[in-house]
Backbone as CSV, one residue per row, in Angstrom:
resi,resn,N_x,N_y,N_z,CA_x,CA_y,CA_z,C_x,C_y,C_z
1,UNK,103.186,59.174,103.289,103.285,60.563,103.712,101.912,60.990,104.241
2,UNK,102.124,61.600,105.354,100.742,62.240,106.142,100.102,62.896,105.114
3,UNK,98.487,63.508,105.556,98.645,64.659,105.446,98.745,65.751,105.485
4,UNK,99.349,65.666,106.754,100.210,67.355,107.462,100.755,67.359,106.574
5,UNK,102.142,66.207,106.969,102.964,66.375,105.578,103.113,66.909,104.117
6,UNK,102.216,66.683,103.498,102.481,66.983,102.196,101.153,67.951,101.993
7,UNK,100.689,68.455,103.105,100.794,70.212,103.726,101.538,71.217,103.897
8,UNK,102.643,70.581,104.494,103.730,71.430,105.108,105.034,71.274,104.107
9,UNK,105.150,70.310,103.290,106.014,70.095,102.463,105.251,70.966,101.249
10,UNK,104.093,70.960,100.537,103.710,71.612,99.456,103.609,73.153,99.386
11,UNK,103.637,73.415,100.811,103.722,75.047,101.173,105.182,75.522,101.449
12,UNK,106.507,74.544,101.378,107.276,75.011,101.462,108.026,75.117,99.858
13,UNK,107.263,74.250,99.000,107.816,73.917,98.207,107.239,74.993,97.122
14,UNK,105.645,75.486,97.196,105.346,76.816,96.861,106.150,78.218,97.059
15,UNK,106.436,77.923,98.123,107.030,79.367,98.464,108.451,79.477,97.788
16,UNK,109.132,78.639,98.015,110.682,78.164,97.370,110.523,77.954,95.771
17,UNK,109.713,77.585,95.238,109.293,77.482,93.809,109.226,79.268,93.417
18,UNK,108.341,79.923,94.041,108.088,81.091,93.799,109.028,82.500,93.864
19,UNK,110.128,81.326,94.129,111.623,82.395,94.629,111.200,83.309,96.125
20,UNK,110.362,83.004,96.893,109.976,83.640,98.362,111.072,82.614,99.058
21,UNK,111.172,81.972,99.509,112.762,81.333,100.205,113.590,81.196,99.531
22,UNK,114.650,81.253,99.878,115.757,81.470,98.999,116.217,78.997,99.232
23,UNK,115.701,78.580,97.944,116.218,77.243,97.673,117.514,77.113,97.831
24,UNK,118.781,77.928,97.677,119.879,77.416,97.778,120.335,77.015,99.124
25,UNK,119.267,78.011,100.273,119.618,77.983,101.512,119.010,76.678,102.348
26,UNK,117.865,76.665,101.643,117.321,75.660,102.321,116.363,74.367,101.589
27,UNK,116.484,73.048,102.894,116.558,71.628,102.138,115.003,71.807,102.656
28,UNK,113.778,71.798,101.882,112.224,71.669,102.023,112.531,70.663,103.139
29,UNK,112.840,69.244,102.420,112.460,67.767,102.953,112.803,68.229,104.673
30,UNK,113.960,68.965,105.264,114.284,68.702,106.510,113.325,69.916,106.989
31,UNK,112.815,70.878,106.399,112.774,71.664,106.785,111.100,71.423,107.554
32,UNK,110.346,70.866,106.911,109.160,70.069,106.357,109.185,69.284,107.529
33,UNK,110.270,68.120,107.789,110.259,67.614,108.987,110.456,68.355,110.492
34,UNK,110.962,69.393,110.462,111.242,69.978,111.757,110.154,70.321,111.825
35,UNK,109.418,71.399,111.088,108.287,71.715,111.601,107.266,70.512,111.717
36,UNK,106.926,70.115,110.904,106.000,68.995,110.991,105.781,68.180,112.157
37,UNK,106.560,68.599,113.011,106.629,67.504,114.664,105.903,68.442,115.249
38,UNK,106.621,69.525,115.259,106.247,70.527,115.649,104.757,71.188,116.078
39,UNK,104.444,71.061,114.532,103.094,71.950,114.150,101.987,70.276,114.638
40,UNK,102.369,68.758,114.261,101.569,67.909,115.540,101.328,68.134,116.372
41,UNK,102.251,68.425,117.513,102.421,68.464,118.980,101.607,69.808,119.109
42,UNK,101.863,70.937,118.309,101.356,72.368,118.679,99.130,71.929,118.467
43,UNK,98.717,71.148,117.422,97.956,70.812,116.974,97.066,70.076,118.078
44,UNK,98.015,69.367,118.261,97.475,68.808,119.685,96.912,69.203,121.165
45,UNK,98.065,70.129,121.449,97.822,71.501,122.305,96.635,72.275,121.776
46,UNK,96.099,72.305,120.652,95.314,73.614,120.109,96.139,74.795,120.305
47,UNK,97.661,74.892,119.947,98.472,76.331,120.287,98.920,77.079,119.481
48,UNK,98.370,76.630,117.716,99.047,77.365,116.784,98.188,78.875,116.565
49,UNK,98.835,79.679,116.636,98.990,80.895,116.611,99.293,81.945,115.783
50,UNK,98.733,82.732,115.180,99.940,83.260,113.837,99.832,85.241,114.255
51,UNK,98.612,85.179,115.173,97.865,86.725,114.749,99.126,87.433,115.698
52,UNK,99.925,87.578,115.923,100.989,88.411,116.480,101.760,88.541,115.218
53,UNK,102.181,87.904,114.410,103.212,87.792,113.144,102.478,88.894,111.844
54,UNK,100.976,88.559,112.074,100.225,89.820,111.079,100.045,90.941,110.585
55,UNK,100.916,91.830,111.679,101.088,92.845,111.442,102.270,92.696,111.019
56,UNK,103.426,92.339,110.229,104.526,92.516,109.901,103.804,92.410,108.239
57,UNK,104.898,93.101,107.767,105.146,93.166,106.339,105.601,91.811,105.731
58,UNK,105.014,91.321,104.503,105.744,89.869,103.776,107.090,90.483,103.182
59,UNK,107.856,91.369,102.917,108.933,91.714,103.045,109.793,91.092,104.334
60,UNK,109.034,91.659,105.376,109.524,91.498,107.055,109.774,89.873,107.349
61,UNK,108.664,89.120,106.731,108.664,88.219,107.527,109.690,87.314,106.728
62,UNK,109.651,87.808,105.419,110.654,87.050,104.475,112.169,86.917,105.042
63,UNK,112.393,88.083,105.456,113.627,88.514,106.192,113.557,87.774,107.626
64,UNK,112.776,87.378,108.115,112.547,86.385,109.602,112.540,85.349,109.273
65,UNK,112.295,84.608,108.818,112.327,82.817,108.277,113.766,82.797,107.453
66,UNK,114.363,83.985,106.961,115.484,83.519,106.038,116.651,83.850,107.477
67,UNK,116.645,84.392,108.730,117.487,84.658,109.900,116.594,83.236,110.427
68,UNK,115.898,82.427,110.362,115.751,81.656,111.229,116.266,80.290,110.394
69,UNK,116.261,80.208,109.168,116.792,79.624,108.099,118.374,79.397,108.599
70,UNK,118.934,80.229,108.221,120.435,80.875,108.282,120.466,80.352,109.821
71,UNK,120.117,80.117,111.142,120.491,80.225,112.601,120.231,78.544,112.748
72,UNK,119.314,77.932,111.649,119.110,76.609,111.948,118.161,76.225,113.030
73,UNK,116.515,76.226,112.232,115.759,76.412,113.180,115.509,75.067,113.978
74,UNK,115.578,75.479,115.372,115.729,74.846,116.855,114.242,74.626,117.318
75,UNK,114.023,74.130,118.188,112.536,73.493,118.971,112.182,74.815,118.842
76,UNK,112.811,75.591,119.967,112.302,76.885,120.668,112.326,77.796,119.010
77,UNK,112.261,77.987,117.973,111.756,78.940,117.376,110.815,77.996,115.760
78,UNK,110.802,76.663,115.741,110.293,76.200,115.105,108.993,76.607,114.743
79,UNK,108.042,76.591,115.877,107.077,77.172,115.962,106.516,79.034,115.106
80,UNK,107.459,79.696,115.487,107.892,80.582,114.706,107.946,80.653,113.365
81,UNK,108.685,80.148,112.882,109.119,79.381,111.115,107.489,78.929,110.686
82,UNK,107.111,77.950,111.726,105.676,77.321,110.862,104.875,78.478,110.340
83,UNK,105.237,79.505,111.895,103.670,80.473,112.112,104.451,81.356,110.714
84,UNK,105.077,81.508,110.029,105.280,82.666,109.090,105.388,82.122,107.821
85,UNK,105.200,80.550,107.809,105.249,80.300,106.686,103.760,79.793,106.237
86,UNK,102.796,79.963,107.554,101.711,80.041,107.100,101.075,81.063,106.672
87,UNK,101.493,81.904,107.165,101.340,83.434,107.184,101.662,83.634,105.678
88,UNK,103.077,83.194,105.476,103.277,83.520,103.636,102.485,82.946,102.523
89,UNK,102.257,81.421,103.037,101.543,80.599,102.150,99.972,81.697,102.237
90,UNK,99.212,82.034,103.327,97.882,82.265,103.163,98.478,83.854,102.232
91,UNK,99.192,84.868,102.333,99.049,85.683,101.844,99.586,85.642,99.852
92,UNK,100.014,84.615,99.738,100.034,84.786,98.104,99.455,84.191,97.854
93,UNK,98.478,83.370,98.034,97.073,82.500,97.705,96.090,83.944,97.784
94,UNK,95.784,84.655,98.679,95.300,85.854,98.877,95.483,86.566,97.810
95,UNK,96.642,86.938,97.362,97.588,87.260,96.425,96.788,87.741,94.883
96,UNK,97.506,85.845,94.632,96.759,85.043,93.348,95.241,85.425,93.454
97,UNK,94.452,85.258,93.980,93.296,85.027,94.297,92.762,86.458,93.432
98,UNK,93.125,87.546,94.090,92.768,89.297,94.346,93.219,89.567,92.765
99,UNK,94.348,89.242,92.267,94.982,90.006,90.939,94.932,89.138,89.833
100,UNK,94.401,87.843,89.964,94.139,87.240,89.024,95.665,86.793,88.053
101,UNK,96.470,86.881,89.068,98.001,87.132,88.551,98.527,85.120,88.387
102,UNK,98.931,85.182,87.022,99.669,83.615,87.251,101.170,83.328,87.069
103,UNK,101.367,84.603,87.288,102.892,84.569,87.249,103.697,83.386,87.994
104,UNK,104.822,82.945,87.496,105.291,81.912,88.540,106.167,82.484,90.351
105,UNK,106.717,83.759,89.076,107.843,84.934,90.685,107.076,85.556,90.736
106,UNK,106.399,85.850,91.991,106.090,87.303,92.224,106.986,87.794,93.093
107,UNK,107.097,89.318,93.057,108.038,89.765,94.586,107.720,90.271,95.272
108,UNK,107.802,90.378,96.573,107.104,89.928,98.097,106.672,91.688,98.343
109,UNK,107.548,92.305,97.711,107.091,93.945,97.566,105.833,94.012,96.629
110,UNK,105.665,93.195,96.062,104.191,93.536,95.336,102.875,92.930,96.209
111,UNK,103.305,92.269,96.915,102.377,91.275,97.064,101.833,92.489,98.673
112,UNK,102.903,93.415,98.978,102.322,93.899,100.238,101.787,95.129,99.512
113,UNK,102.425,95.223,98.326,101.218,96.717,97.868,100.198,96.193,97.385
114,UNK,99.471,95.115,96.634,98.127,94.894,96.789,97.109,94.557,98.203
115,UNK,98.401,93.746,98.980,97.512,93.619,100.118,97.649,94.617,101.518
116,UNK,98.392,95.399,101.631,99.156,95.986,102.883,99.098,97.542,102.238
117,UNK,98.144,97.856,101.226,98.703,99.455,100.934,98.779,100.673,101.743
């Protein structure tokens, strides 16, 4: 296993651990692979991107990866999915970090009133 890979697999598997993706909906391992081509090729380009997605709420974006989840994410919005699940991963590390919190759930409404008040 790369280590993009078990980058992109450990941040999905954080977030889904933490009840932030909903696990019943979705398989890490494939999910991990779609992007993972993805976020190479984008890597390669130098094209990953996230600062348009920043201004949304982790409520918001929770609700965007679980409609891109649910639609079965495709080439054309893969990119998308990566950029918000980096976006999620950096903001509850942020999170953790700020509140000293070790809870295993946090909920995505708390996490924007410490950081988004």
């Amino acid at each position: 296993m790369s280590k993009m890979e078990k980058i992109v697999k450990s941040s999905l598997e954080n977030l889904t651990g933490r009840g932030v993706l909903n696990q019943k909906k979705i398989d890490s391992s494939k999910l991990a692979n779609i992007l993972l081509y993805k976020v190479i090729d984008d890597l390669k380009w130098d094209e990953v991107k996230v600062s348009y997605l920043n201004r949304y709420s982790t409520v918001r974006l929770v609700s965007m990866i679980d409609n891109l989840i649910e639609e079965e994410i495709k080439d054309d919005n893969a990119e998308m999915a990566f950029n918000i699940i980096t976006i999620l991963d950096q903001r509850f590390k942020e999170y953790f970090l700020l509140t000293g919190d070790s809870s295993h759930e946090v909920k995505v409404e708390e996490v924007d009133k410490v950081l988004l008040p």
